[in-house]
N, C-alpha and C positions, 0 to 999 in steps of 0.2 A: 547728199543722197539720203534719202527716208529708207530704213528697213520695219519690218512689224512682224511680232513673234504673238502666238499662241502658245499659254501653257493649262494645260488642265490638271486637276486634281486627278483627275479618273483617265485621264487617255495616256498609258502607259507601256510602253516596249518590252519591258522586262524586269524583275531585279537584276544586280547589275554582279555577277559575282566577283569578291574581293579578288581571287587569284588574275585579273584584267590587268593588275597593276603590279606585277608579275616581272624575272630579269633575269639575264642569263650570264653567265661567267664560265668562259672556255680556257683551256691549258692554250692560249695565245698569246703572243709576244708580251706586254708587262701585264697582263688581266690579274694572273697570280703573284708571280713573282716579280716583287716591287710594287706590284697594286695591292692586294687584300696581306699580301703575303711578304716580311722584310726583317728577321728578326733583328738585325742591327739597328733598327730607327727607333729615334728617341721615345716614340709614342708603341711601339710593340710591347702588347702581353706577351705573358708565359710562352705561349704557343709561337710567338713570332710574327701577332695578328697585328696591321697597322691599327693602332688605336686612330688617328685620328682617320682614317676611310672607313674606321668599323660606325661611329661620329655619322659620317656623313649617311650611312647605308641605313643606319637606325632612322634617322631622321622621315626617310624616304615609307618606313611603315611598310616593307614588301612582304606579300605573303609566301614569296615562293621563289626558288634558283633555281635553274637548270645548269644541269654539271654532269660531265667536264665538256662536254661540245654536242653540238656544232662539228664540222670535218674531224677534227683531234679523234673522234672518241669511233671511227669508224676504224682505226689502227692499234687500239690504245688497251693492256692488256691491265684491267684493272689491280689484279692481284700486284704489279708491279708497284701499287701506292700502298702496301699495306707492308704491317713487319719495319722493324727495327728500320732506321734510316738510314742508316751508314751500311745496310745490305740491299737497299731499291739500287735497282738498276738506272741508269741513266741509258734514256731512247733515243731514236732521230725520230720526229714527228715529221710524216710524210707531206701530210698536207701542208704546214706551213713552212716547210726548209728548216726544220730547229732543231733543238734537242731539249730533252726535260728529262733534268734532276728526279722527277715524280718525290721531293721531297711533301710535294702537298698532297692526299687522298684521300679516301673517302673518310679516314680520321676527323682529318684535319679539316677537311670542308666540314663536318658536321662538327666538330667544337665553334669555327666560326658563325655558322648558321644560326645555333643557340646565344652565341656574344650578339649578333645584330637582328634577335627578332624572328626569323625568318626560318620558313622548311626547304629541305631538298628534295629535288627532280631531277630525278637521275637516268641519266641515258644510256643505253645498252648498244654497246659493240657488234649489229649484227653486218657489216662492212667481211672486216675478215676474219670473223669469230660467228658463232651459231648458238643454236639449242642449248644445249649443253655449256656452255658458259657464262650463258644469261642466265640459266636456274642456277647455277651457282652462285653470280653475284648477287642474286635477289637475297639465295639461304644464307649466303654470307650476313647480308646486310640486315634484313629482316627475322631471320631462325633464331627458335629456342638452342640452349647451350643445350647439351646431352648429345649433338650432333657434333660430324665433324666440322661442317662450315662455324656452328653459332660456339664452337669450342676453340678454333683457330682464331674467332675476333675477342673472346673473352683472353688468349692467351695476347692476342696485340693493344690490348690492356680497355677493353670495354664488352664486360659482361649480358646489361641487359640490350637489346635489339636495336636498332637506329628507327626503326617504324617508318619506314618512307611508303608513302602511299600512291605517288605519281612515277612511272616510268615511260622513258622513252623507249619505243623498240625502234632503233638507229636513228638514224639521219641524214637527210635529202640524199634517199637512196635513188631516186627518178635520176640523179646529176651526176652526167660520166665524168665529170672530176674528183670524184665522190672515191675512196678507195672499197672497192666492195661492190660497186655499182651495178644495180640491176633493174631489170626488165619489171613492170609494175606483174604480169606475173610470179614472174621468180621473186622479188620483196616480198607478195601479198602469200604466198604458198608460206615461206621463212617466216611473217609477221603473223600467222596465224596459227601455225603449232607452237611457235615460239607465246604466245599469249594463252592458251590452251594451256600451256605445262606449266604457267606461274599464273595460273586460275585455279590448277588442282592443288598448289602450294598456297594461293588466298585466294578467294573471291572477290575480297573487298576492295582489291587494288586495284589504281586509277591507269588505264594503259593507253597512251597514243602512238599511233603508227601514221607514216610518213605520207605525207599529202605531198604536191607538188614544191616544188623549192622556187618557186617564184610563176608567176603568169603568163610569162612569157616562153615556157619549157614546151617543146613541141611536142609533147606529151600529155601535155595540160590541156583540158580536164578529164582527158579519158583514163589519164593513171588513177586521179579519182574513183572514178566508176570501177574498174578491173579491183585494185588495190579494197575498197571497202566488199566488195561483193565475195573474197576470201576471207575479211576479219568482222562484217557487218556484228555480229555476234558475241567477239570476243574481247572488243575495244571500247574505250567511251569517247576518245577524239582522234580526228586528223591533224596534223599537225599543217601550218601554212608557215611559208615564208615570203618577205619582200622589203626590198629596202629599196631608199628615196633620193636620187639624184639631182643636181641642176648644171648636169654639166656643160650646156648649153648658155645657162646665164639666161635664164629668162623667166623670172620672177613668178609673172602672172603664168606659164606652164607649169614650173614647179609647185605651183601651190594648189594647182589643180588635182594632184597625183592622187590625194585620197578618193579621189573620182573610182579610178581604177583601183585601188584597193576595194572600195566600196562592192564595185562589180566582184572584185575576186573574191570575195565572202560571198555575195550573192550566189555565184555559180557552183559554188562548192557549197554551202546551202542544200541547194535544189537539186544536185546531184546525191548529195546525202537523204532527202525525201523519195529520191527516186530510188536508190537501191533499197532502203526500208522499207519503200511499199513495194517491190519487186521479192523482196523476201517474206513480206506480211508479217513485218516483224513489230514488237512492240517498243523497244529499245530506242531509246535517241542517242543518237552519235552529236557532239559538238564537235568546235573549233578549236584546238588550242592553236594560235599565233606564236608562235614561240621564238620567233624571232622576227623583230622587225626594230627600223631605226634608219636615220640619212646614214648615207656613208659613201663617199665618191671622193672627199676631199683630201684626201691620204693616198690616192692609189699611186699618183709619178714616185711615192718616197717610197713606198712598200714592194717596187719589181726589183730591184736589187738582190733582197732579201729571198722574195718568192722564186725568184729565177734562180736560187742558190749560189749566186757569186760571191757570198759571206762566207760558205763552209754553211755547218750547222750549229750558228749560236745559239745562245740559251736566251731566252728571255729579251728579243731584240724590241725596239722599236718598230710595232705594226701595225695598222691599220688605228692608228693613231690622228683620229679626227678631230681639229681643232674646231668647234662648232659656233657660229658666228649667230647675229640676230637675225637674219633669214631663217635659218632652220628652228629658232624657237616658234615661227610661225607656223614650218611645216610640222615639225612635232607636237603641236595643239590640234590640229588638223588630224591628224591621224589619229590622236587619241579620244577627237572628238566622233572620228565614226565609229573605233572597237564600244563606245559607250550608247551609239543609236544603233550596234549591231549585238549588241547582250541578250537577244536573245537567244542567238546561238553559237555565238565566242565569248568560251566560258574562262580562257586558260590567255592569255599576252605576254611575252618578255621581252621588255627592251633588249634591244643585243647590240652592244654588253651593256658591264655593270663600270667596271675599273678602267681607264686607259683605252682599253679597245673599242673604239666608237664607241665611246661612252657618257656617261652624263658626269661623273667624276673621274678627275685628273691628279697623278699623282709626279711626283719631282724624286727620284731614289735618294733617299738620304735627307730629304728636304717636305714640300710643304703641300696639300691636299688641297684642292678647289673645286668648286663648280663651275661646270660648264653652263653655257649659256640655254642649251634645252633641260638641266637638271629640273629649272624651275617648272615651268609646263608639265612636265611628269610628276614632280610632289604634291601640286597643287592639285591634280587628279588623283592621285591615289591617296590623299590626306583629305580632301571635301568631297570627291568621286564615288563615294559609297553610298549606295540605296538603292531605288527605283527608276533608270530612265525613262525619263516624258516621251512622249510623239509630240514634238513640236509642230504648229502648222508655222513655216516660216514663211515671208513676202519678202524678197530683194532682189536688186536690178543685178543683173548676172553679167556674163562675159562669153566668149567661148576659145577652148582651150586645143590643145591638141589633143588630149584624150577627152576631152568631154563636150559638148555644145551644153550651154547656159548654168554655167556653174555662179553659184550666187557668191557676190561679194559677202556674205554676210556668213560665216561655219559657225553655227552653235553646235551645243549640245546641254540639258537641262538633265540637274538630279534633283530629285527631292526623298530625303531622308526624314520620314515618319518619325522611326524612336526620335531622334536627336532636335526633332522640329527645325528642319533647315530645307532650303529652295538653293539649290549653285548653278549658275549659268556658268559655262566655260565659252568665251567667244573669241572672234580671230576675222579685223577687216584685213580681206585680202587686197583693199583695195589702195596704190600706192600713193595718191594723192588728196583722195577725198574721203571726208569724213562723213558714219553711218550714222543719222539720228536714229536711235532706234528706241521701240517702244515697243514692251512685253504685256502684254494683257495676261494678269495671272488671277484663271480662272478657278472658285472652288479652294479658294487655300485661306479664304478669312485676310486676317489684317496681317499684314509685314512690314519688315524695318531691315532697314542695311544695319548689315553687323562687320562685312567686309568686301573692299574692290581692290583686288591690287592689278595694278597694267604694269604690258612691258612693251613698251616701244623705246624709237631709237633713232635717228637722223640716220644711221650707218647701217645698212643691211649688212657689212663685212664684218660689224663691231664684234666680237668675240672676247673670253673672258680668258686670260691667260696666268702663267705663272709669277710675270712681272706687272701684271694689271687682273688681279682676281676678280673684281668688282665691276668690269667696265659694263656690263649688262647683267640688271638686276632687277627685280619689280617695283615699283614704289605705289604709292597707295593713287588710286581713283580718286578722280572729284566730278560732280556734276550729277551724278547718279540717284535719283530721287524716286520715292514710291508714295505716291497720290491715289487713295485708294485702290482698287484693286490694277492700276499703272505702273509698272516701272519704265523709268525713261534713263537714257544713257545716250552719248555721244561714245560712238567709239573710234578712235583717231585713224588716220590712216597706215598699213602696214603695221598693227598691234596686236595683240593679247589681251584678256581679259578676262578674271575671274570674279565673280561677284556673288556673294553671298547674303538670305534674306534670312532674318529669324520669325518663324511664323508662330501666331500669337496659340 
């Protein structure tokens, strides 16, 4: 099969903002404790912090964590993570049947944040907390000392401010599973004073309020519409959620999904054009993504647990996704449209970051790995910086259950000016045949492959484990040539592929 790609110099979607490649870490079965969090293991700092996951997390270059949740943080009484440790209380987390030590807080997260690089995004409690305890945490976190919040944190031993710039007000508040749950009314009234009174404490801060928890919510997309048309004014994103199943087993469906994600950005989009021009407002609302990632392949081990037949452990095994070479195709895919959709998702976080449907895997006591989607996601957020192209693509398609004629062929194109670089991200969906394909790269002068790494695999199941870390990995391209203003590439069937030009 022949594919054909258009790339131009000048036909461009967007810059692509760094915070896309973007992750999230919730007080969830080992996310913390045992994942980022262990101070008995051989590799922990001062703090307790796993050296070697801090290792892996640097590596990955993130701009940005959300913390503490996701569900957790709609119960979850902030102040109980701050103050001497041996006086936090220890809770039941409602959402996931557990309990937490709350030995880690917003301390603790902001020490590790600075060891790997990275700022925090911090989510606010409006589930079963309000007003008034959001402006506290914020004065807490952000307040001059001479106050009593910015005088309590200099007394739990950090004087100058945390400067967090991003807040969440709750989350997937639209989902009656949700503790707190309400009516896109009732959220959008609460997300709007609540935003109002930590705008008269900063202007400058970044605030998202909750968009739908997934696309399928029978609510979706009217909670949109209601929910922005109370904070149009007072926020700079919505936040979106979705994650990506096969639990079907049917390859060519599964890999179709970012179809519908695609759509779900689109609709939320143009629900955001509609209320701003309903308001005649000047303001642009974005997308933050703030969670998205596979995650189905855990759930028969995690009812145990959720259904509470454990009691309330601490730190159990959950949602603990073994991630195979299937899902490195679908998480190319996905990340291949948040980067043809930059122009108005500004904000993405993998969910999660440690253990919990994650890209890193951690062993208590023992040894850190990458999963088999870690790859797909560094390789975007390490060559993924600059300008997304408008590709014109040509490829023989298929059709899916969510979508009619989804092309075998997912690109997505950066080209990074200062650094003089051209990156194709691509991904044949297709499971037996192989895409000759050819990029006509217009407008960019002469270039030269500088890198291709692929990742294919005889075993869609192949995954990368504790007793086999390595079993899916990328290795380097061959075939890959650029002949004048041509690049030509075989891309194999069922692969990955990143390839990289240095333009002269």
């Amino acid at each position: 099969m022949r594919a054909s790609v258009i790339a131009h110099r000048d036909f461009c979607i967007s810059a692509i903002d760094d915070r896309v490649y973007g992750a999230f870490l919730e007080h969830l079965g080992r996310a913390i404790y045992t994942g980022i969090y262990e101070p008995g293991h051989k590799t922990a700092d001062k703090h307790g912090m796993r050296g070697d996951v801090a290792k892996l997390v640097r590596d990955l270059n993130i701009p940005l964590v959300r913390y503490p949740g996701g569900n957790f943080v709609s119960a979850y009484n902030w102040e109980d993570g701050i103050g001497p440790r041996e006086t936090r209380p220890t809770r039941l987390d409602l959402a996931w049947h557990t309990s937490d030590s709350n030995a880690v807080g917003v301390h603790e997260f902001s020490d590790w944040c600075d060891a790997v690089g990275t700022k925090m995004m911090l989510a606010i409690n409006l589930g079963s907390r309000g007003l008034d305890e959001a402006r506290n945490f914020v004065e807490y976190v952000n307040g001059p000392t001479g106050s009593y919040w910015g005088d309590l944190r200099k007394k739990n031993g950090r004087a100058a401010p945390f400067d967090v710039k991003h807040w969440c007000l709750g989350n997937e508040m639209d989902g009656p599973w949700q503790v707190g749950h309400k009516t896109a009314d009732e959220y959008g009234r609460l997300a709007s004073e609540t935003a109002k009174t930590l705008r008269a404490f900063d202007k400058s801060l970044e605030l998202i309020v909750c968009g739908s928890s997934n696309a399928d919510m029978a609510t979706y997309p009217e909670w949109e519409r209601v929910v922005l048309e109370h904070t149009y004014e007072s926020v700079d994103h919505i936040s979106l959620h979705m994650y990506f199943a096969n639990r079907a087993k049917n390859t060519a469906n599964y890999l179709a999904l970012n179809h519908k994600l695609d759509s779900y950005i689109a609709t939320v989009s143009s629900t955001i054009d509609y209320v701003k021009a309903k308001k005649r407002s000047k303001r642009k609302v974005s997308i933050s993504f703030d969670e998205w990632n596979v995650w189905y392949h855990s759930n028969a081990a995690d009812r145990a647990v959720l259904d509470g037949n454990g009691g309330w452990p601490h730190a159990p095994r959950l949602l603990e996704d073994i991630y195979n070479f299937e899902d490195v195709l679908q998480v190319g895919c996905i990340i291949n449209t948040f980067i043809r959709r930059s122009d108005v998702v500004k904000i993405a976080c993998i969910a999660q970051l440690v253990n919990v449907i994650a890209p890193i895997m951690t062993e208590p006591g023992g040894a850190a790995w990458r999963q088999t989607i870690y790859y797909p996601y560094y390789f975007a957020s390490i060559f993924g910086r600059g300008t997304a192209l408008q590709l014109d693509v040509t490829s023989p398609s298929y059709d899916a259950d969510v979508a009619a004629d989804v092309p075998y062929l997912d690109i997505s194109g950066v080209h990074d000016e200062a650094g003089g670089t051209l990156t194709f991200f691509a991904v044949n969906r297709h499971g037996t045949e192989t895409l000759e394909t050819s990029v006509s790269l217009e407008g960019f002068g002469e270039a030269a492959i500088i890198d291709h790494q692929v990742m294919t695999h005889d075993n869609l199941q192949a995954a990368n484990t504790l007793a086999n870390p390595n079993a899916v990995t990328p290795k380097k391209g061959k075939g890959a040539k650029v002949a004048g203003n041509r690049l030509t590439l075989r891309l194999a069937p069922y692969s990955y592929s990143m390839i990289r030009l240095k333009l002269a």
